[in-house]
N, C-alpha and C positions, 0 to 999 in steps of 0.2 A: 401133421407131424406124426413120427412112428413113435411107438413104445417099444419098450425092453426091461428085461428082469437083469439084474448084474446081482452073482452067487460072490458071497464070500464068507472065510470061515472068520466070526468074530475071536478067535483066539490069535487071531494073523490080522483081521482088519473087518473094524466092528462098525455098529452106525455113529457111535459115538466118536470114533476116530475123521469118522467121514468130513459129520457136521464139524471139528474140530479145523479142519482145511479153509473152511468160510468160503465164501466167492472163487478165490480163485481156483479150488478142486483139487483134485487129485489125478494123478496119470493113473489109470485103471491096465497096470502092467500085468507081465507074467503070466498071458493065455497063452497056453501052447496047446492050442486047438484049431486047426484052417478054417471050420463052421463059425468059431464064434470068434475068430480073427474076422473073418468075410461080413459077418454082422457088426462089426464095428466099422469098417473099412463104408459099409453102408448107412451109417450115422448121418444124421444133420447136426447143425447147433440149435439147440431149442430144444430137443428131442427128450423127452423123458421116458423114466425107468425105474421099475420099481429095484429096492434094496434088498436084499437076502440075502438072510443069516443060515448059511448053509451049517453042515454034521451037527454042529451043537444049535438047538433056537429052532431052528427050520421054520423060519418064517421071516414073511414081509415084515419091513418096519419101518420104512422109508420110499422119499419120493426123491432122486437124482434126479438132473439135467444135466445136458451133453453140452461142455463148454470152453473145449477143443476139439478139431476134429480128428481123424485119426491122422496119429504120425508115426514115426519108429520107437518099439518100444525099449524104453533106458535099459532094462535089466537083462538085455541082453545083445550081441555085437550082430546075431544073426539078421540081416538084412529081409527075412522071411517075417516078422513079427512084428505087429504095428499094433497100436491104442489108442483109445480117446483117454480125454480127461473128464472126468463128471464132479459135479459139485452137490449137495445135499441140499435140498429146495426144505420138503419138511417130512415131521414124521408121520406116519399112521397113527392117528389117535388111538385103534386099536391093531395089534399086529396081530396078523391075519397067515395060520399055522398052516404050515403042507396037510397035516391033518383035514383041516377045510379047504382046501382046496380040492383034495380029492376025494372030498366026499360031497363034493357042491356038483352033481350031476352037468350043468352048464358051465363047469370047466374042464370037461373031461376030455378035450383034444386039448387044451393048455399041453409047451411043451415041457413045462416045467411036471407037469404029471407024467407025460410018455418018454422025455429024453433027460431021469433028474440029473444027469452028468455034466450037462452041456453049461459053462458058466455064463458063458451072456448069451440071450434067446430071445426072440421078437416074443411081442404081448400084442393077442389084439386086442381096435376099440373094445370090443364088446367085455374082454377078460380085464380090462384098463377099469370099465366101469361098473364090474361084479366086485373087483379083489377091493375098490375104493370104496363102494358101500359096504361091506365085509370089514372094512377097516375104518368105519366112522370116519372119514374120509373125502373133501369133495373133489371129485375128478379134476 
C-alpha cells in the first residue's frame, strides 16, 4: 500500500472537521494542481496518508485512508479535476511540526521539505515510519 501527505489549511478544513465525517469520509476536492491530481488518480483503497495542517499549525496530526477512489471532483464542472475521498483512521499522539521535519536529517528529500506547495504528495515507507515514531505513533 502507498502513503501520502494530504495539505490543508485548518481555517478552511481542520483534523477535527475531518474525524467529524466518520467512515464514510470526505471528497478531498479543490486541487488544481496536474501533479497532485495524478497522485490521486494513482490511489488504491486502503492507502493511507498522513493529515496536514498547512499556513497556520504546520504539522502532521492525523492518519487518513483512501476510501473512494478517484472520481470527478464536485466543486467544479471542469472535466480535467478528479479526487479521492479519504476518511480519518486516527490521530498522532503527538503532532509532528514542519519544524521537525526538516530538521530530522533522514527526511530531507521528504517532498513535503523540497516541494511545500504541492497539496497531496507520496510519503515513503521509510518517511511513513520516522514521521510515526516522531509522532508517538504506531505505523
Amino acid at each position: 500500500m502507498a502513503k501520502w501527505l494530504f495539505k490543508s489549511e485548518p481555517d478552511v478544513w481542520d483534523w477535527d472537521a475531518q474525524v467529524a465525517k466518520g467512515d464514510a469520509g470526505e471528497e478531498w476536492g479543490g486541487v488544481r494542481n496536474y501533479q497532485a491530481r495524478n497522485y490521486m488518480r494513482a490511489m488504491a483503497l486502503g492507502d493511507q496518508g498522513f493529515f496536514y495542517h498547512s499556513r497556520t499549525g504546520l504539522e502532521i496530526v492525523g492518519i487518513v485512508e483512501i476510501c473512494a477512489l478517484s472520481h470527478p471532483d464536485s466543486t467544479t464542472d471542469d472535466p480535467r479535476w478528479d479526487c479521492v475521498d479519504i476518511k480519518a483512521v486516527r490521530p498522532l499522539k503527538t503532532p509532528v511540526t514542519l519544524e521537525q521535519i526538516k530538521s530530522d536529517p533522514r527526511l530531507a528529500d521528504m517532498i513535503l521539505v523540497k516541494n511545500s506547495r504541492l497539496s497531496v504528495q507520496p510519503v515513503t515507507g521509510r518517511e511513513w515510519e520516522i514521521i510515526c515514531a516522531l509522532g508517538n505513533t504506531n505505523p
